[in-house]
C-alpha positions, 0 to 999 in steps of 0.5 A, a space after each residue: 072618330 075625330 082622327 082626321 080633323 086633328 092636325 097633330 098625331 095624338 099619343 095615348 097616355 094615363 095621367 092625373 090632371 086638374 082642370 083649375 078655373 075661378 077657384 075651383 078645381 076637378 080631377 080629370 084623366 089626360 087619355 091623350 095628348 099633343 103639342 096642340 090638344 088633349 083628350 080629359 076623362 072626367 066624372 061629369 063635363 057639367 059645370 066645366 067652363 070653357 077656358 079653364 087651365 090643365 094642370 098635369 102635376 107629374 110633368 109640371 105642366 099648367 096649359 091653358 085649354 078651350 073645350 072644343 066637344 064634350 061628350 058624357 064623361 069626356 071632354 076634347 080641348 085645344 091648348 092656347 
């Protein structure tokens, strides 16, 4: 898959996220994470832009994210 692109080892996780941009809002999943990216399960990656801000509520974070692949429920991002 992408393993061999990414710069930083990327942990599984299983968290609620908020994908945040404009005034809107729409849950996602956060399947896995580093300090560099994130992979976000969602319903559909339609009418996601592509900056948007990843809120994850249980660790008190608010990243600013670039959509770097899109896939049919699934979406890859880098932070900054």
């Amino acid at each position: 898959m992408d393993e061999e692109r990414r710069s930083k080892t990327r942990h599984r996780v299983l968290k609620a996220g908020t994908i945040e941009f404009g005034g809107g809002a729409i849950d996602c999943t956060v399947r896995n994470f580093s300090d560099a990216g994130a992979a976000l399960n969602v319903t559909s990656p339609i009418g996601i832009p592509e900056r948007f801000t990843l809120v994850i509520p249980v660790d008190g974070k608010h990243l600013s994210c670039t959509v770097v692949w899109r896939k049919e429920k699934q979406i890859g991002v880098r932070f900054g």
